[in-house]
C-alpha positions in Angstrom: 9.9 70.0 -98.0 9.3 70.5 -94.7 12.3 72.3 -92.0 12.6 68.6 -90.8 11.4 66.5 -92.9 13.9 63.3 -93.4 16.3 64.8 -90.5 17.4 62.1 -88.1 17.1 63.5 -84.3 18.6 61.7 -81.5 16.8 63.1 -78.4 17.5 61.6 -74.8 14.8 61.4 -72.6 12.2 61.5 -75.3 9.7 59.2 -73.8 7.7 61.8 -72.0 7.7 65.6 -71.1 10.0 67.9 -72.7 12.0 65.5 -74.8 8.5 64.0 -76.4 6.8 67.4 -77.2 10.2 67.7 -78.9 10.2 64.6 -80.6 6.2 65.1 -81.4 7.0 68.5 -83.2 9.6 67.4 -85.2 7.3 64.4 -86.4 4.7 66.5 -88.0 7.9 67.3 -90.4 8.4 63.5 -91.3 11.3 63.5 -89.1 13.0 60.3 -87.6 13.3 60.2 -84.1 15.3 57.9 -81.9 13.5 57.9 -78.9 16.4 57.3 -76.1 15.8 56.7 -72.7 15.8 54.6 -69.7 12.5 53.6 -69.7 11.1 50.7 -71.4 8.1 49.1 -69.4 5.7 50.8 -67.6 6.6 53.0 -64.8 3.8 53.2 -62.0 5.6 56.8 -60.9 5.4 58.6 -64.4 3.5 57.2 -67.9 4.9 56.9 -71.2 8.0 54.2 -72.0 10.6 54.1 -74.9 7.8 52.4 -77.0 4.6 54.6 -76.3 6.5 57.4 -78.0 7.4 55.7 -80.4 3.9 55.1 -81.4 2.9 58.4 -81.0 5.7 60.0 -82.9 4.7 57.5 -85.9 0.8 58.6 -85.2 2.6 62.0 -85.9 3.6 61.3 -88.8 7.2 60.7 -88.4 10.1 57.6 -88.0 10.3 56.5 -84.8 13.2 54.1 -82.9 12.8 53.5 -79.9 16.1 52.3 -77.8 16.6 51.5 -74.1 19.7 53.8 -73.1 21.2 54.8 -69.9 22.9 58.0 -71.1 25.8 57.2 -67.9 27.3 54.4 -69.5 29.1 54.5 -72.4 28.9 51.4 -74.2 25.3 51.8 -74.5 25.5 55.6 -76.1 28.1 54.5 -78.5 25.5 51.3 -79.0 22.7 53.0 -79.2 24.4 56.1 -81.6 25.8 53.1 -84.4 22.3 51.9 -84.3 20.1 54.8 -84.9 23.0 55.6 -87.4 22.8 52.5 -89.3 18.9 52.4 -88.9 18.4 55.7 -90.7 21.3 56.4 -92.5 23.2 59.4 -90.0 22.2 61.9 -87.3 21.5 65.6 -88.0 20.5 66.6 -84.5 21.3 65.6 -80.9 18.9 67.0 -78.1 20.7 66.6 -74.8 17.2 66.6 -72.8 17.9 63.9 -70.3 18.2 65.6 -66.5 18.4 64.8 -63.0 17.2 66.8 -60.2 17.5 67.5 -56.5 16.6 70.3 -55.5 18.6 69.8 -52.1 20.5 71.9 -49.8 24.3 70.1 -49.3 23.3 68.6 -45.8 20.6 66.7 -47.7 21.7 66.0 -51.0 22.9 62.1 -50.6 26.1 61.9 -52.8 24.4 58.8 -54.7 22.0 61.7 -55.9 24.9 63.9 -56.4 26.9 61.8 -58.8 22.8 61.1 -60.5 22.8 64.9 -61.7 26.5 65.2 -62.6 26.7 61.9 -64.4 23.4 62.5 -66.7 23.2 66.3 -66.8 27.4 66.9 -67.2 28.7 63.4 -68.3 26.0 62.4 -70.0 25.1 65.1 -72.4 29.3 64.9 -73.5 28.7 61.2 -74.1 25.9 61.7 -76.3 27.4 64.5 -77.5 31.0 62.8 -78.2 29.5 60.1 -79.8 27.2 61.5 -82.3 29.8 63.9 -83.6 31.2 61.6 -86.4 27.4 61.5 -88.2 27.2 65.5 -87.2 30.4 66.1 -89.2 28.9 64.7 -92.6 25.0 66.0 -91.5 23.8 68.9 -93.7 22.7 71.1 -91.2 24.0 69.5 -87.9 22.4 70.9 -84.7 23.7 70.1 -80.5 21.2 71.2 -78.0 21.4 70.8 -74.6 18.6 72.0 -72.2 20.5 73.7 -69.9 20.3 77.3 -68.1 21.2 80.9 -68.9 24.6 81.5 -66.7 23.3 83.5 -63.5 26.4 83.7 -60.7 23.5 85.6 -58.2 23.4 83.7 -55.1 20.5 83.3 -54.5 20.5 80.3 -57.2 23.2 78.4 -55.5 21.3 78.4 -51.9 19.0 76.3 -51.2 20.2 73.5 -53.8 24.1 74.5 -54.6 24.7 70.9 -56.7 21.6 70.9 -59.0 22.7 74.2 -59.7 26.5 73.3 -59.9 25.2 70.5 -62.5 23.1 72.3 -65.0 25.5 75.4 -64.7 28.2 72.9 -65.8 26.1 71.8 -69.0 25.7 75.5 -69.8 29.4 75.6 -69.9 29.7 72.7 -71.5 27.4 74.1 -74.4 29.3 77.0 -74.8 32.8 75.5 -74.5 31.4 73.0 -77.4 30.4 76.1 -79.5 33.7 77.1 -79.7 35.2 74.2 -80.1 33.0 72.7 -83.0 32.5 76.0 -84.7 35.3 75.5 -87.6 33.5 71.9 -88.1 29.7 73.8 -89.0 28.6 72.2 -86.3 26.0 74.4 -84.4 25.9 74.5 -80.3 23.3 76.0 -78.5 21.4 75.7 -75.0 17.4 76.5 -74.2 15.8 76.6 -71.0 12.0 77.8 -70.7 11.6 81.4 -69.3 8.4 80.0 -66.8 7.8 76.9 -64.9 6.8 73.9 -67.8 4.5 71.4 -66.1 5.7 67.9 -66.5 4.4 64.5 -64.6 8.4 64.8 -63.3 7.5 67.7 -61.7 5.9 66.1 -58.9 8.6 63.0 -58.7 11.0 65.5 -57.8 9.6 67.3 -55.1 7.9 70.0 -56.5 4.0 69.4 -56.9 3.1 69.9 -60.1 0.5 71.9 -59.2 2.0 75.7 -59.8 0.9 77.8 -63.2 3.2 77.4 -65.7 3.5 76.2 -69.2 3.1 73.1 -71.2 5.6 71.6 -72.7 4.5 72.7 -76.2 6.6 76.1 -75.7 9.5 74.2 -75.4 9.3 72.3 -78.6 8.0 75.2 -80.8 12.0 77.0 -79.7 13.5 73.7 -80.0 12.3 73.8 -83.8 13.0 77.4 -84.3 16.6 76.5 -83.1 17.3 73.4 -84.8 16.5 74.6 -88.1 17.9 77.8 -88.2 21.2 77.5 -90.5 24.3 76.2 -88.3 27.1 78.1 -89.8 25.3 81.4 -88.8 23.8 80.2 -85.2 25.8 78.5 -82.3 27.2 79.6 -78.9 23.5 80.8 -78.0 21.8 80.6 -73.8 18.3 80.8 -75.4 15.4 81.1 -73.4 11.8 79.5 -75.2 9.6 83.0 -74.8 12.5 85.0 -76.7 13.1 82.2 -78.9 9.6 82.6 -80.0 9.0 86.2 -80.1 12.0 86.5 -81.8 9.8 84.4 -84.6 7.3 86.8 -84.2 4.9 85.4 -81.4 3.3 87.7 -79.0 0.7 85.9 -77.8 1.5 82.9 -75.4 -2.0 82.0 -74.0 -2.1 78.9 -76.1 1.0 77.3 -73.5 -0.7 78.0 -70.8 -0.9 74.8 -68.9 -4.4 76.5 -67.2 -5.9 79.2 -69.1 -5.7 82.6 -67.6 -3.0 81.8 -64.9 0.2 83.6 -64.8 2.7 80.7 -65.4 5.7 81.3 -62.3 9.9 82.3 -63.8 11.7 79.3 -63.9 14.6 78.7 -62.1 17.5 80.5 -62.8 15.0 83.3 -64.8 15.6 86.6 -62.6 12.9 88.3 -65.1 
């Protein structure tokens, strides 16, 4: 049996980018995926709905079910959480992928956009993360993971965008704070970020072009599954970045990721080296 094979993951934001590469890897297990996010029709900004990856998750060769879920409000979490649990019996895994950003300075952050980032990327992830934890409690191997930064104090990351940072800084915390707390329970806790830039059709919604060398979302998946399958007694309270993740494995050769071949993909934010 495959490392995934009949595991139930509940991944926010699954319906394109990181959260789908995600989704996509743990398909060619057999897993089931519940494919939660906001959008459900067609978004002229940014492709792939609720339902598209759906379809390719099942082309994969995995469950898929799709649900329409705005990770702020509650009802629809604890909704959306009894469903998938009902529809395929529990949850193993909960991937807190679903993010807001702004890369503002304070002067031009709106507070509308400001309560965005802290309501998904703080409040959000504990909602998921709250109402899972019933079905984690009886999973075999139960696995959290929330993409959220390495903790870096320098300054130089609170500058020019002090609230994003604030926000995913707080989920770090968060992760680690739940590590602790869940640790007696077997429940494993851990947060990944990815070393370089990943290139996502987001990219160039929020403000950055897209264009830069960096990596493809793959990278991100491949940790993900080295992290989510690794046993959860022995392997919680982690800040894991995807590169050392991966060589850790024993990968040395990351030319495959590349989102152009022979480019040197840029450090992420919040990556000092």
């Amino acid at each position: 049996m495959s490392g995934l094979s009949g595991k139930t993951l509940f991944i926010t934001g699954a319906s394109r980018g990181i959260g789908k590469a995600i989704a996509l890897r743990a398909a060619r297990d057999g897993a089931r995926v519940v494919v939660a996010a906001k959008t459900a029709a067609p978004d002229p900004r940014l492709p792939g709905t609720i339902h598209s990856a759906a379809a390719e998750i099942v082309a994969a060769g995995g469950e898929a079910l799709p649900l329409q879920v705005d990770i702020r409000d509650e009802a629809q979490v604890q909704a959306a959480v009894a469903r998938a649990a009902e529809h395929f019996g529990g949850i193993d895994i909960l991937v807190n992928n679903a993010s807001a950003i702004s890369l503002t300075r304070a002067d031009e952050t709106p507070l509308k956009r400001y309560d965005l980032m802290m309501d998904i990327n703080v409040r959000g992830a504990f909602v998921c993360t709250q109402a899972c934890l019933p079905h984690l409690r009886r999973a075999a191997n139960p696995h959290v993971l929330l993409l959220a930064p390495p903790l870096d104090i320098d300054p130089r990351w609170f500058a020019r965008h002090a609230a994003y940072t604030v926000s995913k800084y707080a989920m770090s915390l968060l992760g680690r704070g739940l590590a602790a707390e869940l640790r007696d329970d077997g429940i494993a806790v851990n947060t990944l970020w990815p070393r370089t830039l990943i290139e996502t059709a987001a990219l160039k919604v929020d403000g950055l072009d897209g264009t830069g060398d960096g990596r493809t979302p793959q990278i991100m998946a491949d940790a993900a599954y080295r992290i989510v399958t690794r046993p959860a007694r022995r392997f919680s309270g982690h800040a894991c970045l995807d590169e050392t993740v991966l060589r850790d494995a024993g990968v040395d050769d990351f030319s495959a990721y590349l989102a152009r071949p022979g480019t040197t993909p840029a450090l992420d934010l919040f990556v000092s080296a």
